[in-house]
PASEBA-1860 file (N, C-alpha, C; in nm, 3 decimals):
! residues 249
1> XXXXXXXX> 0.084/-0.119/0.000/0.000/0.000/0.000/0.088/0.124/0.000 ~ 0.048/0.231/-0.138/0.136/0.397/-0.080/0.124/0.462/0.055 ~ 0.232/0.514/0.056/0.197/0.612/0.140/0.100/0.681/0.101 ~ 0.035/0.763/0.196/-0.076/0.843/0.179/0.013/1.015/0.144 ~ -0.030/1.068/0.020/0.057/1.162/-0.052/-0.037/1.313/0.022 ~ -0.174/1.319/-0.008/-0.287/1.437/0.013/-0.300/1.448/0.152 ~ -0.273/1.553/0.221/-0.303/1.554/0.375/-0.138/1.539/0.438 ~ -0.053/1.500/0.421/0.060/1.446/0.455/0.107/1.577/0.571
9> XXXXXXXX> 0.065/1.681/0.511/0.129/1.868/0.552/0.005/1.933/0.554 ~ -0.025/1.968/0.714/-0.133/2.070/0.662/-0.036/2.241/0.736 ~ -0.086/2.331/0.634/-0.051/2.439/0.710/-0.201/2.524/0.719 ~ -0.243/2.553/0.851/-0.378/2.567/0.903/-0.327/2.786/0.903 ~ -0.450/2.816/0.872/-0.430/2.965/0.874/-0.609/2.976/0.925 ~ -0.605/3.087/1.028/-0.740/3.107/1.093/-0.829/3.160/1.005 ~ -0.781/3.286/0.911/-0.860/3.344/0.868/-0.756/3.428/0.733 ~ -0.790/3.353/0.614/-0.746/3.454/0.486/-0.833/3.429/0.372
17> XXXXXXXX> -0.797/3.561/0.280/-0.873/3.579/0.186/-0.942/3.482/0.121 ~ -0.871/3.363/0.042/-0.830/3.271/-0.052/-0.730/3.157/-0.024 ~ -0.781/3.038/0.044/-0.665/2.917/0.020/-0.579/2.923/-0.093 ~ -0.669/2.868/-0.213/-0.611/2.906/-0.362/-0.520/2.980/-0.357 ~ -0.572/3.131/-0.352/-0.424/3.288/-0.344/-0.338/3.238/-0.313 ~ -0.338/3.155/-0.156/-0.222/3.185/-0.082/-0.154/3.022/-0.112 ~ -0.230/2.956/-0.134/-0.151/2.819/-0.185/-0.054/2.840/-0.314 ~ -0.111/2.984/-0.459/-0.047/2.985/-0.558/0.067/3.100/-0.496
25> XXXXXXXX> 0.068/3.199/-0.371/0.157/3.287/-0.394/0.296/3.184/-0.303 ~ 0.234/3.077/-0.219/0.345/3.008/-0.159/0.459/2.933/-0.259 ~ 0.341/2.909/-0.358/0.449/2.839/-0.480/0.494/2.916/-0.565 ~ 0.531/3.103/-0.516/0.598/3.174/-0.575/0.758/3.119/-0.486 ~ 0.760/3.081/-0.415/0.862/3.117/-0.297/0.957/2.966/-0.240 ~ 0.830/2.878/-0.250/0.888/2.765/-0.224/0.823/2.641/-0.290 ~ 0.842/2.490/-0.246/0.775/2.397/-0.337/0.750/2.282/-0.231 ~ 0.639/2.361/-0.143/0.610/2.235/-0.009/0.546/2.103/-0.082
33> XXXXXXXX> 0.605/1.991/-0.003/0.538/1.842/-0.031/0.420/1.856/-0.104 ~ 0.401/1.771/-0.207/0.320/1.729/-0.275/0.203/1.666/-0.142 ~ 0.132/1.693/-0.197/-0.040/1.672/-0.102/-0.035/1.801/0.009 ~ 0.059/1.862/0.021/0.003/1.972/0.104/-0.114/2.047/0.099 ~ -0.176/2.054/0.239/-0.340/2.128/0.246/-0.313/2.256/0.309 ~ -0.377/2.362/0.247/-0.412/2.511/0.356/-0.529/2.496/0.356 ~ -0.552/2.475/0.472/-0.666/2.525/0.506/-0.703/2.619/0.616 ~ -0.843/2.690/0.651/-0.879/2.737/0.710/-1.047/2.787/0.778
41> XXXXXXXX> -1.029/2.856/0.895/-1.171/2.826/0.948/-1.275/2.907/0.887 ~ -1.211/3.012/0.800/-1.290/3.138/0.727/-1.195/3.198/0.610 ~ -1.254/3.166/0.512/-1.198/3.244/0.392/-1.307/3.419/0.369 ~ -1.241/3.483/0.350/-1.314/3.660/0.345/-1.320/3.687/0.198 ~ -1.275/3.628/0.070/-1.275/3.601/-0.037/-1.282/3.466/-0.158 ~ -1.350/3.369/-0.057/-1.327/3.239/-0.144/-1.398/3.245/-0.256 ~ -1.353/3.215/-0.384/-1.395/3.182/-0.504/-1.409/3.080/-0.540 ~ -1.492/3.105/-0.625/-1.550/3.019/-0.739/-1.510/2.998/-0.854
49> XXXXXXXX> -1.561/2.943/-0.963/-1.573/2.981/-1.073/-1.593/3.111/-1.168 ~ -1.514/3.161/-1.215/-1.573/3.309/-1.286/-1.568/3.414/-1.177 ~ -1.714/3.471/-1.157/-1.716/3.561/-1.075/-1.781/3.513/-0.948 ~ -1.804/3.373/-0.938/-1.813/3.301/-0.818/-1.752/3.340/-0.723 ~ -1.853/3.349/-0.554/-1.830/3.323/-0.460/-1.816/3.211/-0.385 ~ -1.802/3.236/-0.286/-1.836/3.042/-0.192/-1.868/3.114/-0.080 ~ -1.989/3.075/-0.056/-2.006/3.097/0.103/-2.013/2.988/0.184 ~ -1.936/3.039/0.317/-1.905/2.964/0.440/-1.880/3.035/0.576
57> XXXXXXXX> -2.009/2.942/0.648/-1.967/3.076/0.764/-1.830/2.991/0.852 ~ -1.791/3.091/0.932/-1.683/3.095/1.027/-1.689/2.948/1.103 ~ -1.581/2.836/1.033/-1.576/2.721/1.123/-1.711/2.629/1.115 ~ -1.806/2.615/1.047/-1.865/2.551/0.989/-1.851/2.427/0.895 ~ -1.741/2.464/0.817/-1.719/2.400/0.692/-1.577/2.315/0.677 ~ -1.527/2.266/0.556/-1.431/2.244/0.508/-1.418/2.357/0.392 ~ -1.298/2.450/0.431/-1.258/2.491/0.292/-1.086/2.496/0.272 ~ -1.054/2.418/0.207/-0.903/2.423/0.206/-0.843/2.397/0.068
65> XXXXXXXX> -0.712/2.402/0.041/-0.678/2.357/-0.119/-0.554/2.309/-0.079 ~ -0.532/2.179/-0.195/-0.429/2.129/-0.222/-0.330/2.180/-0.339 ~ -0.232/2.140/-0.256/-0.138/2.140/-0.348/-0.068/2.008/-0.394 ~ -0.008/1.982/-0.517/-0.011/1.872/-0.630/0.065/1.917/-0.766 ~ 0.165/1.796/-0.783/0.246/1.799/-0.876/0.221/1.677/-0.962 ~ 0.088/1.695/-1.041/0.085/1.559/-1.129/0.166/1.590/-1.264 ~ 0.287/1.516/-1.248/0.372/1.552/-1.349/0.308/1.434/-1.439 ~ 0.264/1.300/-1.411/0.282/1.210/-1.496/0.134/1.202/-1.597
73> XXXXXXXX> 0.061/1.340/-1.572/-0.012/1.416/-1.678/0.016/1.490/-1.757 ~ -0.004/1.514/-1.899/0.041/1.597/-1.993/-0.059/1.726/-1.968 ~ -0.036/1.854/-2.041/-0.106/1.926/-2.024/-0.267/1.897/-2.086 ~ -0.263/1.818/-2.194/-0.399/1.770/-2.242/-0.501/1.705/-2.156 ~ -0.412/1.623/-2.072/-0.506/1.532/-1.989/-0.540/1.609/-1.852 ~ -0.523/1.703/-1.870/-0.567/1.760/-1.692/-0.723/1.777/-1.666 ~ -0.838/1.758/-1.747/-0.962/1.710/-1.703/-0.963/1.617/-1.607 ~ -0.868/1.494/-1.640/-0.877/1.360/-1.554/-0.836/1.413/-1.428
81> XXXXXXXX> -0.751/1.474/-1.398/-0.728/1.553/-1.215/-0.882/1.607/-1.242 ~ -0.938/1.639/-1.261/-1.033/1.708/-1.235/-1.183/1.611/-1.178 ~ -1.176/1.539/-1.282/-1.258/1.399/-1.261/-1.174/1.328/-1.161 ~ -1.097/1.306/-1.127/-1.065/1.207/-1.044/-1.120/1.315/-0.855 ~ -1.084/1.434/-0.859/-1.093/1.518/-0.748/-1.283/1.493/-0.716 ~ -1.303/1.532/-0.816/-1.468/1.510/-0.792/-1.504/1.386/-0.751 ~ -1.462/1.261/-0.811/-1.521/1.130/-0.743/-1.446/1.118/-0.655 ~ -1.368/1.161/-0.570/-1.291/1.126/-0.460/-1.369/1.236/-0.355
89> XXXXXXXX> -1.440/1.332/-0.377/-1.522/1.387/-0.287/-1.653/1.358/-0.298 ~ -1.725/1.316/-0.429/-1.798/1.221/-0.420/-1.820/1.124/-0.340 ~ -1.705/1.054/-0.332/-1.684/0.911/-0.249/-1.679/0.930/-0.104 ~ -1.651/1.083/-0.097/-1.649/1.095/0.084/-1.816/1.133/0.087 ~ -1.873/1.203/-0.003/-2.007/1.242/0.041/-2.115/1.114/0.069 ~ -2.027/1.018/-0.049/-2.122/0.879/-0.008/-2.140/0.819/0.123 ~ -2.014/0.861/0.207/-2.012/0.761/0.346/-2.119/0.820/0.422 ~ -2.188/0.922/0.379/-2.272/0.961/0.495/-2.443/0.951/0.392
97> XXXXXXXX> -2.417/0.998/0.312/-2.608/0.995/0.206/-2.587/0.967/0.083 ~ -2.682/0.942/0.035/-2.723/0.922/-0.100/-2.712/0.968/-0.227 ~ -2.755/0.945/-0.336/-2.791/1.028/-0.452/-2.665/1.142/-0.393 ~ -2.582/1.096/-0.445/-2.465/1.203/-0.510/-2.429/1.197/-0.632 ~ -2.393/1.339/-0.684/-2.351/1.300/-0.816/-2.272/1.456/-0.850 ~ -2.208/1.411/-0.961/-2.104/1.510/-1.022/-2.168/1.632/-1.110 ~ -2.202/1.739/-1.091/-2.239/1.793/-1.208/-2.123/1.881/-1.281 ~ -2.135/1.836/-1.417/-2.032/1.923/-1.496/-2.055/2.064/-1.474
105> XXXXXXXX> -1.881/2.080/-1.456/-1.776/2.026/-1.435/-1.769/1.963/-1.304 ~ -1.755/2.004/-1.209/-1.693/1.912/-1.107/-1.755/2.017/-0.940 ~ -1.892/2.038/-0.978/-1.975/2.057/-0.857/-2.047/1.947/-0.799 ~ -2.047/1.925/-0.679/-2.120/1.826/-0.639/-2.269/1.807/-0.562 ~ -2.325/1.763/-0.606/-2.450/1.784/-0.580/-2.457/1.638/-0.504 ~ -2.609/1.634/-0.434/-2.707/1.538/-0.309/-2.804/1.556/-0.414 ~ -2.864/1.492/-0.471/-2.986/1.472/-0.526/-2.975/1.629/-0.616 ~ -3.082/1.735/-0.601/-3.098/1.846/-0.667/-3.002/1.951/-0.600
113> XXXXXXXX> -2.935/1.947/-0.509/-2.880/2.049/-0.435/-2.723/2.030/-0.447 ~ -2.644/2.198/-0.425/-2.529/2.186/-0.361/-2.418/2.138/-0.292 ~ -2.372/2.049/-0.304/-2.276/2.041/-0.140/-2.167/2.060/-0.164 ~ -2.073/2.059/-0.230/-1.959/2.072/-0.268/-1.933/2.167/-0.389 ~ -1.764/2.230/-0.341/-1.762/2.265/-0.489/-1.597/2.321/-0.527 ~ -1.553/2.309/-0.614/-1.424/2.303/-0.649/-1.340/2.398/-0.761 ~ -1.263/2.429/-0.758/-1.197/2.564/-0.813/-1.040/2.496/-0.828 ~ -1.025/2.423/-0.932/-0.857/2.414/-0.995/-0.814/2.505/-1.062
121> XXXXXXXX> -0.701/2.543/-1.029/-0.622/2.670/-1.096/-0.476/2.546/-1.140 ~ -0.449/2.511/-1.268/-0.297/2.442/-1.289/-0.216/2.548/-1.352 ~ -0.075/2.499/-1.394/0.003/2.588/-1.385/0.117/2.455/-1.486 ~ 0.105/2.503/-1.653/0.098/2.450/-1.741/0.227/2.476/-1.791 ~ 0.346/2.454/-1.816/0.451/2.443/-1.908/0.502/2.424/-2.024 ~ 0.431/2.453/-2.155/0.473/2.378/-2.272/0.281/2.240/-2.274 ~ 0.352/2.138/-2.282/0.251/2.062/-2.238/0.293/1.995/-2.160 ~ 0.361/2.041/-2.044/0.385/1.954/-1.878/0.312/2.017/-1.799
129> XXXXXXXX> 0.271/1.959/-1.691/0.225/2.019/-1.585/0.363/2.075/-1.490 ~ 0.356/2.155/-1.415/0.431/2.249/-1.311/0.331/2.219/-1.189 ~ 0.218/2.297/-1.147/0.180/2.227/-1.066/-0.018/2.242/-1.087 ~ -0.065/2.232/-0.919/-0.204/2.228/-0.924/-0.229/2.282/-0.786 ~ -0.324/2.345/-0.792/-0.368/2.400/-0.673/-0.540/2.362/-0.714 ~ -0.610/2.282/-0.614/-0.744/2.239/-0.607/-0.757/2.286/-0.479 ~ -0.850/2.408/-0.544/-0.927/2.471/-0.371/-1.078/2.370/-0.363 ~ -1.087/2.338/-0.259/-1.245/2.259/-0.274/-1.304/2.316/-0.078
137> XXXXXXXX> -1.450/2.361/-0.107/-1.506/2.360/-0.060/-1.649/2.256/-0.020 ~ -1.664/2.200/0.110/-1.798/2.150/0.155/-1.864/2.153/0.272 ~ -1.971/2.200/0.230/-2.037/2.185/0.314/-2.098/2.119/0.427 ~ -2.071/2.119/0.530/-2.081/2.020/0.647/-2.131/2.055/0.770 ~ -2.105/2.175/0.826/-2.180/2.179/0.966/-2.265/2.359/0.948 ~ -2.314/2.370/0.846/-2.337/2.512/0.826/-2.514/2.515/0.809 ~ -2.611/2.521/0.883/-2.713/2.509/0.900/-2.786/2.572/0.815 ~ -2.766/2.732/0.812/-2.811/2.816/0.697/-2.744/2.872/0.583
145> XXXXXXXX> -2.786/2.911/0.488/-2.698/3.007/0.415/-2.809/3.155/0.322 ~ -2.728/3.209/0.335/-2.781/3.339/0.333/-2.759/3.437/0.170 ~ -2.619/3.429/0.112/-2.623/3.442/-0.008/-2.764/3.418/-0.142 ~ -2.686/3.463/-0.222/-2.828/3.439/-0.352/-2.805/3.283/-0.429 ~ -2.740/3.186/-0.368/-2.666/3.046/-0.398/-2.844/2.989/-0.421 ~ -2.833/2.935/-0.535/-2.968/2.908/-0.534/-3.010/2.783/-0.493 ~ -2.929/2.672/-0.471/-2.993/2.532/-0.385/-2.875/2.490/-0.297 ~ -2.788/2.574/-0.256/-2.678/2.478/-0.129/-2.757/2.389/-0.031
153> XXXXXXXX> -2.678/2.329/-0.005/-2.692/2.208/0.110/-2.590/2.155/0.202 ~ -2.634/2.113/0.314/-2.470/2.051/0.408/-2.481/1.947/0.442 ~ -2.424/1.866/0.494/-2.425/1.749/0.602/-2.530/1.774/0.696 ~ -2.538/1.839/0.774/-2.584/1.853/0.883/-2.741/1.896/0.892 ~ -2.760/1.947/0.785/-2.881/1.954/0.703/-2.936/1.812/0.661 ~ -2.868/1.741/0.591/-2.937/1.653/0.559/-2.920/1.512/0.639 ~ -2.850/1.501/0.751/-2.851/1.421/0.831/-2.904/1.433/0.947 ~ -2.879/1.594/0.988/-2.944/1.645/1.111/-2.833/1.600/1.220
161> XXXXXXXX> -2.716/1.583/1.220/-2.617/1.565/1.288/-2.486/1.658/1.245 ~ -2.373/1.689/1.348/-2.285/1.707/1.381/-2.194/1.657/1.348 ~ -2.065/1.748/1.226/-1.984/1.627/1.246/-1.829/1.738/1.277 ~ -1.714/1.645/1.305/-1.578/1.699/1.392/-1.502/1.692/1.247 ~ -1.481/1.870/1.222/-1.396/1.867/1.089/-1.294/1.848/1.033 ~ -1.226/1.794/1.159/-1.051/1.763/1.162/-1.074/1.614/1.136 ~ -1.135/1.528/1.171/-1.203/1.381/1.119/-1.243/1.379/1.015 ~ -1.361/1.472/0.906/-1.382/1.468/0.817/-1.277/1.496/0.733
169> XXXXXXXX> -1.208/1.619/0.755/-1.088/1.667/0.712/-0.994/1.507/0.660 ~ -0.938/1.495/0.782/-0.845/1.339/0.754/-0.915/1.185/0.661 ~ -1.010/1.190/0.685/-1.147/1.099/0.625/-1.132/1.122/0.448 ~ -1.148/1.239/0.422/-1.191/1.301/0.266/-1.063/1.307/0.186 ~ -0.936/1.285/0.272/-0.773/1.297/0.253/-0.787/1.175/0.196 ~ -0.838/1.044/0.279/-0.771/0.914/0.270/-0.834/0.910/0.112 ~ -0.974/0.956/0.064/-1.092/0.922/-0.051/-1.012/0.967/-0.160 ~ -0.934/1.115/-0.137/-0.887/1.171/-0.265/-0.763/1.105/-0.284
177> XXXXXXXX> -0.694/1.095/-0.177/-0.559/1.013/-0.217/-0.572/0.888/-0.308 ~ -0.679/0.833/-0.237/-0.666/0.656/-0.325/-0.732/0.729/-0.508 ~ -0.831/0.845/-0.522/-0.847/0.845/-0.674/-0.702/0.913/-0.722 ~ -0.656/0.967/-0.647/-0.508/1.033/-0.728/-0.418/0.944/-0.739 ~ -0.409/0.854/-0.653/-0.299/0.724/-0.693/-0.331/0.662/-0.774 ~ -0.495/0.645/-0.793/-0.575/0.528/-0.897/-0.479/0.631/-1.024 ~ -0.538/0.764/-1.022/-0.507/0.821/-1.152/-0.378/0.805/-1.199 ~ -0.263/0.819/-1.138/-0.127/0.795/-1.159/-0.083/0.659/-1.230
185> XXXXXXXX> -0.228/0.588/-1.229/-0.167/0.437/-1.301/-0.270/0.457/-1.431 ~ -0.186/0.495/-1.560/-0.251/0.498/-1.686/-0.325/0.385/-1.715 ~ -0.345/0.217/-1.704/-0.437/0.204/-1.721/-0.588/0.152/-1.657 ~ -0.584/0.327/-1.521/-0.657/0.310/-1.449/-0.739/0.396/-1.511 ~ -0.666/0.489/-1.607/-0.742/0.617/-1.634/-0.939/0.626/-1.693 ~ -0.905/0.488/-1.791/-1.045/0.424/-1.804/-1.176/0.414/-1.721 ~ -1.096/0.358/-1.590/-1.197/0.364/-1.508/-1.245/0.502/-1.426 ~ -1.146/0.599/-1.440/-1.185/0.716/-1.392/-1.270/0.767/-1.459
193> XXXXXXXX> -1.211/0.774/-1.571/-1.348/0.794/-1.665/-1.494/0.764/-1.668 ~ -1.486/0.620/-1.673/-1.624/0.577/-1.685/-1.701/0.610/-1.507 ~ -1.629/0.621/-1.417/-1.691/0.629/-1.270/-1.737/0.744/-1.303 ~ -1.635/0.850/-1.373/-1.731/1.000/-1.341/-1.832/1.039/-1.458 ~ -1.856/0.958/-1.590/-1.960/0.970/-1.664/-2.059/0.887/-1.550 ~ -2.076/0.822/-1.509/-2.179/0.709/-1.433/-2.234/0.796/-1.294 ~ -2.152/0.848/-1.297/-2.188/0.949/-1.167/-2.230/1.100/-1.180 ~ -2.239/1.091/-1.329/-2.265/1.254/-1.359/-2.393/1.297/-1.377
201> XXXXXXXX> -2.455/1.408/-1.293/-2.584/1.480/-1.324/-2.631/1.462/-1.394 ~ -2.746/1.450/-1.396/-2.877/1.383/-1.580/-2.782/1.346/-1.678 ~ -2.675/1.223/-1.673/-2.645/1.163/-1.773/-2.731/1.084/-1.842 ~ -2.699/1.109/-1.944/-2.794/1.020/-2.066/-2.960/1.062/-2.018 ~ -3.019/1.166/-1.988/-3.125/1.190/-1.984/-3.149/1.314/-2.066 ~ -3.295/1.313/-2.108/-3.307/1.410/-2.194/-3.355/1.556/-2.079 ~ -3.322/1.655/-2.089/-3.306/1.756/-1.982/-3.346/1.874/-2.074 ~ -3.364/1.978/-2.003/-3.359/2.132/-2.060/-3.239/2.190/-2.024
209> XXXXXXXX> -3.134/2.279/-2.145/-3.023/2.326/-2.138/-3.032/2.447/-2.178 ~ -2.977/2.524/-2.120/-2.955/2.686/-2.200/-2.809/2.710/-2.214 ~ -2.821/2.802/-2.408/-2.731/2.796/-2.447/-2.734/2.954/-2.497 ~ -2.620/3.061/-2.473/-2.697/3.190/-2.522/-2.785/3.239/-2.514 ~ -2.867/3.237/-2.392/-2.978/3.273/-2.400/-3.128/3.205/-2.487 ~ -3.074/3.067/-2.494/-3.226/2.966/-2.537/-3.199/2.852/-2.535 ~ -3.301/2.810/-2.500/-3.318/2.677/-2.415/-3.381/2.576/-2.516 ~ -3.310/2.425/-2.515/-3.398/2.368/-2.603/-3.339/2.205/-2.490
217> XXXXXXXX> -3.375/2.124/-2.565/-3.385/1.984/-2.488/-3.272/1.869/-2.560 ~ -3.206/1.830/-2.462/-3.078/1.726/-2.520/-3.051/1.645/-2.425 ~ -2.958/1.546/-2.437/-2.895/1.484/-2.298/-2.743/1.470/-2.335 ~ -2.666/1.458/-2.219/-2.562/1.393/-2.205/-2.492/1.256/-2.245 ~ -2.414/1.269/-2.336/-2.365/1.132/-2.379/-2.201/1.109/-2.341 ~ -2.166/1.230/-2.313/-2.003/1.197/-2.265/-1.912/1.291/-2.274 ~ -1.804/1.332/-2.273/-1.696/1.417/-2.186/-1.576/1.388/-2.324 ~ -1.571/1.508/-2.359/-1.428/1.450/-2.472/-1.315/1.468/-2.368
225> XXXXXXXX> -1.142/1.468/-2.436/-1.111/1.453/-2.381/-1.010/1.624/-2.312 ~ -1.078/1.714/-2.336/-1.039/1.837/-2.274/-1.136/1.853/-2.231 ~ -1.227/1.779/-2.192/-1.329/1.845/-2.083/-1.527/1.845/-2.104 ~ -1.521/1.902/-2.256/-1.607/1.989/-2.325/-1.737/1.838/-2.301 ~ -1.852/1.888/-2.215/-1.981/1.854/-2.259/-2.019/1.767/-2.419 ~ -2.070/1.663/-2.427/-2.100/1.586/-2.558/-2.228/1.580/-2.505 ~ -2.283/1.663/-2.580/-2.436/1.627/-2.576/-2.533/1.601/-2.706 ~ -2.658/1.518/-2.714/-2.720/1.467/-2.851/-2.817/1.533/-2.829
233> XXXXXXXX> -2.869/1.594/-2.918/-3.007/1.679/-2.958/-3.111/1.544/-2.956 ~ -3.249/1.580/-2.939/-3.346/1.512/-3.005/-3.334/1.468/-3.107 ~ -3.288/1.560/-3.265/-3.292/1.540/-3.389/-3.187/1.441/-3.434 ~ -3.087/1.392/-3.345/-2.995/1.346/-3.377/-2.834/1.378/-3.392 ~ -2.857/1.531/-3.379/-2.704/1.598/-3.386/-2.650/1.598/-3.256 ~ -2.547/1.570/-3.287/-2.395/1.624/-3.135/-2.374/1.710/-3.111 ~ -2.314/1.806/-3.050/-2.288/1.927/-2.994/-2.193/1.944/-2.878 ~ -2.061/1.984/-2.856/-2.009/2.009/-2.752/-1.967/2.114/-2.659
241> XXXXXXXX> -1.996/2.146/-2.550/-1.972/2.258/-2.534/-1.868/2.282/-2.446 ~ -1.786/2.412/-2.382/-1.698/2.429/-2.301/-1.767/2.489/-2.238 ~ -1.649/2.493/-2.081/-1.724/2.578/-1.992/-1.830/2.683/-2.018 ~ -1.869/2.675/-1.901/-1.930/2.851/-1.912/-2.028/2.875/-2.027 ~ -2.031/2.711/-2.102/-2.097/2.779/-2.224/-2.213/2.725/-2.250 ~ -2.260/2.633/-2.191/-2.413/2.578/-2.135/-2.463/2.544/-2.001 ~ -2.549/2.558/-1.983/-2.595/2.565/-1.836/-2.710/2.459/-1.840 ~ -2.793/2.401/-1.701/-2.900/2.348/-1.656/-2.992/2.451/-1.695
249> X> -3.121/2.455/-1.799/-3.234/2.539/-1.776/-3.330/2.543/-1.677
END
């Protein structure tokens, strides 16, 4: 069995802007162990996606980011860190409820709602990787939320229990480590694959999507391999999209 690589180093900060920030300005300066975590009890700027926020109140939550040197990814393949991060928090959301699933890209949802959510920033060379910083946020002991977030959800919400975040913390370490080691063995990569199509939001269902401002009806058939949405029209045509560039209607 590996050593366990994710979690190995945590450096704990009470209260800053951005894990992410301060995880990418540390790797102006130095190059701490691979799996190193910052985390902390309150971020005053955590992001999202785009112009995404994250809300989390004070010591409630998990919000921390790793740091990660998947060299033995090319710059093409860095979706698969991405898919592999999601079913490895997936896999921690399973130990406690149900109906989890991935929504593209790599938010995690309980049935229709929120619980997780994740922000990779890599740091690309030519086509090598240099490094990775995965900020991920979840939700876990935060009862309300108050933002304009339109369906969040927590643990504690949907269990109605309490849980100790330095346990979950170490718990969600052991889940991501074993998909990042899975990933490190090329011909595991298959199965990463197929776990996170199988686990993904209205796969293969026919759904309402908005695209530019209009909405018409398609489903999900699969994930090329930079990332981009494969989805089939009614009529029979394909269509792929990138970020940011179709949504749930």
């Amino acid at each position: 069995m590996s050593e366990q690589i994710i979690g190995n180093k945590i450096i704990y900060n009470d209260i800053i802007p951005s894990t992410n920030t301060w995880a990418t300005n540390l790797l102006k300066h130095k190059r701490p162990p691979e799996g190193t975590i910052i985390s902390t009890n309150q971020q005053t700027a955590g992001r999202g996606h785009g112009t995404n926020k994250w809300e989390s109140k004070r010591g409630k939550n998990l919000t921390f980011s790793i740091i990660l040197y998947p060299v033995f990814l090319k710059a093409n393949e860095q979706f698969l860190l991405s898919m592999a991060i999601s079913l490895g928090i997936k896999d921690f959301i399973e130990l406690f409820v149900n109906n989890v699933y991935i929504k593209w890209p790599n938010d995690i949802y309980v049935s229709d709602d929120k619980i997780a959510g994740i922000l990779i920033e890599n740091s690309i060379s030519g086509n090598d990787f240099d490094y990775c910083v995965a900020g991920i946020g979840i939700n876990i002991n935060q009862g309300k939320f108050t933002r304009d977030a339109v369906n969040p959800i927590s643990l504690v919400q949907l269990t109605g229990r309490k849980y100790a975040l330095d346990d979950s913390l170490n718990l969600l370490c052991r889940q991501l480590d074993f998909r990042y080691n899975q990933l490190k063995e090329a011909k595991n990569r298959q199965i990463i694959k197929a776990n996170y199509l199988n686990n993904l939001y209205h796969y293969q269902e026919f759904v309402q999507f908005r695209h530019e401002n209009k909405k018409f009806t398609a489903k999900i058939t699969g994930i090329d391999s930079s990332g981009r949405l494969i989805i089939l029209h009614k009529n029979g045509e394909t269509e792929k999209f990138g970020f940011h560039e179709v949504s749930f209607a």
